[in-house]
C-alpha positions, 0 to 999 in steps of 0.5 A: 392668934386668929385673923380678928386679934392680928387686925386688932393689933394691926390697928395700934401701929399708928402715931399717937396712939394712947393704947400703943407704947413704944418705949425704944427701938434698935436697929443694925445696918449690915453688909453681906458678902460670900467673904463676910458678914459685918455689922456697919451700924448698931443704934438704939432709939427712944421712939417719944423723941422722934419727929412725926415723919421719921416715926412713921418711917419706922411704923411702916416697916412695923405694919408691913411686918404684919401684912399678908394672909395667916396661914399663907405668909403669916404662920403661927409656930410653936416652940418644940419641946425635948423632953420638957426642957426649955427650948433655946430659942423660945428663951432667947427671944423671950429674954430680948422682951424682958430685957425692954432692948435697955440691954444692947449686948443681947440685941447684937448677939440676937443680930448676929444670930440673925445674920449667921444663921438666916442667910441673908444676901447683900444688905440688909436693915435689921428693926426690933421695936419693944411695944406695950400695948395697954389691952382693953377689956371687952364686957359682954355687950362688945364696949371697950373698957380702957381703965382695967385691961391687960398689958401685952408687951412684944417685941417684933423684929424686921429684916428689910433688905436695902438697895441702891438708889437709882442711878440717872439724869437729874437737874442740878439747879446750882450748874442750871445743867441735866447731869447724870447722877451716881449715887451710893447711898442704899434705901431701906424700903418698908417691904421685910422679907422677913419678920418675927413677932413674939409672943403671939397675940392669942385670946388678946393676951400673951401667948409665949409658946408660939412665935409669928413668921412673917415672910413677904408673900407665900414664894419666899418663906425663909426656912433657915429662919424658921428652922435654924433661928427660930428652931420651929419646924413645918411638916408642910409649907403653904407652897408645898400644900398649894402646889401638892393639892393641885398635883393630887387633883392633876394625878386623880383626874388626869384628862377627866376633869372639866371646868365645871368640877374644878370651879365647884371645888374651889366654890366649895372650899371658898364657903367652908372658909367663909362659913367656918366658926373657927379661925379660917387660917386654922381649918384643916382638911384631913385626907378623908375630908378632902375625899368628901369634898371631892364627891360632893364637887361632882367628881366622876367615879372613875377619878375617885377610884385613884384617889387614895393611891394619888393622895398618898403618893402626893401629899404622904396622907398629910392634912391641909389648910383649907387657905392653902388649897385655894385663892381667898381672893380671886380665881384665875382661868387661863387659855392662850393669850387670855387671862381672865381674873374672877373674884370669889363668888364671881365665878359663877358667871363664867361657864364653858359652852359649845358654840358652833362646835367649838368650846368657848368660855361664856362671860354672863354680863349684867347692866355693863361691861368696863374695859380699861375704864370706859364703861360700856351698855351690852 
């Protein structure tokens, strides 16, 4: 599943949509405590029966599922196999796709597998919408052709925490008086901290073997999830490719490195994810890759010379995803007291320079300078 079929299938979650065909959704509300886990409510839906408002309360939740970068929050498992059997839990899910969720008993039971093995605190609302998305064929001129295309159907499953409503002062019209307000009621927020879409959209088709993970941002994957529900395995997280790059690059230059080297480093993995024929999320930097990228970045001979003996100690010789190894979207440079936000392919305009005697950050200015809104003539 590349980042141009998650965008395609991103696009169908809207009202009134021919393409899209959302049959029934369910949903669980459950409150969890050290003491135990209950299920309030179960409820099964007919989505063509819903108002215009509530049904966009719930394709919401549905598209913020899918949010984020591949490769970073959103990572495409595969189902291992032992011994060529099926795996349990591939299965499970696959049965819940089958079943169209005509079949409560098996939605309870994955709810509770949920609850049991995700370790989810306090509240939590829990969304699984079947949907038959109607694929249109592309000939080879790029026109969509709606009348022979393939059937995808999916289901994708949200866990959205809830939480209180704000307590405060509000004006009550009937008494004309400013009270102050206590309120019990929990607000379900379309932000999931976690999701699950299966099967995965691979060559615009169904592709069973492998299951996407949605977390809501890189910090907060969930691994019992991944792990215990889902029974997928990561050799490395996006966090720990992250964190363990820049430890690698720490240990091998220690107070050799300087801005120019490191900005180069990070134009230079930036262009191979831009330039790459492949699907960014899944360009992968072998460990000998990354010694080639670190020459080429100007590193001095010296830091080279550590730098199988660090990248062993740091990263046990493991691959990375290019994604994991810089920001796609801006470059943050930090001194005391100031940080400065640069978009990639920005980051050229700043460079470190010797003033008076002193190192300084050097910001090159165009036709005009912005500061809080106000734009200014250098």
């Amino acid at each position: 599943m590349n980042k141009k079929e998650l965008n395609e299938l991103k696009r169908q979650i809207k009202w009134d949509n021919d393409l899209l065909y959302i049959p029934r959704i369910a949903s669980a509300y459950a409150s969890i405590s050290s003491e135990e886990k209950k299920v309030l409510s179960y409820e099964i839906k007919d989505f063509s029966l819903m108002s215009e408002e509530e049904g966009t309360l719930y394709l919401n939740i549905m598209k913020k599922s899918l949010a984020g970068h591949l490769g970073k929050n959103l990572l495409q498992l595969k189902f291992p196999r032992e011994n060529g059997q099926p795996n349990p839990a591939q299965e499970q899910l696959y049965a819940l796709v089958g079943s169209k969720l005509e079949d409560e008993q098996m939605f309870r039971s994955y709810v509770d597998e949920l609850l049991e093995k995700g370790h989810y605190t306090n509240h939590v609302f829990i969304l699984a919408a079947y949907c038959e998305y109607s694929v249109p064929l592309k000939s080879k001129n790029l026109e969509a052709s709606y009348e022979d295309g393939y059937k995808y159907d999916f289901i994708l499953i949200s866990v959205v925490p809830a939480v209180q409503t704000n307590i405060g002062l509000y004006y009550n019209r009937d008494t004309n008086e400013v009270e102050r307000k206590v309120n019990s009621e929990m607000e379900i927020r379309p932000n999931p901290d976690d999701a699950i879409l299966y099967p995965c959209f691979s060559e615009r088709a169904a592709d069973v073997n492998h299951v996407l993970y949605h977390a809501k941002n890189v910090k907060s994957l969930n691994p019992f999830l991944i792990e215990d529900v889902l029974d997928c395995t990561m050799s490395m997280s996006p966090l720990d490719e992250e964190s363990g790059f820049s430890q690698m690059l720490i240990g091998m230059f220690e107070d050799r490195i300087n801005a120019e080297v490191l900005t180069s480093i990070h134009e230079n993995i930036y262009d191979s994810i831009a330039e790459s024929e492949e699907d960014p999320s899944e360009l992968t930097y072998s460990k000998s890759d990354v010694k080639k990228l670190l020459e080429f970045s100007g590193a001095d001979e010296v830091s080279m010379s550590h730098f199988d003996e660090v990248y062993s100690k740091v990263l046990a010789d493991q691959p990375l995803k290019a994604v994991n190894m810089t920001n796609l979207d801006k470059m943050a440079i930090k001194v005391p007291d100031v940080t400065i936000q640069v978009k990639n392919g920005g980051d050229t305009k700043v460079k470190m320079e010797m003033i008076n005697g002193r190192k300084c950050l050097v910001i090159e200015m165009d036709d005009s300078i912005e500061i809080n809104g106000i734009e200014m003539k250098p």
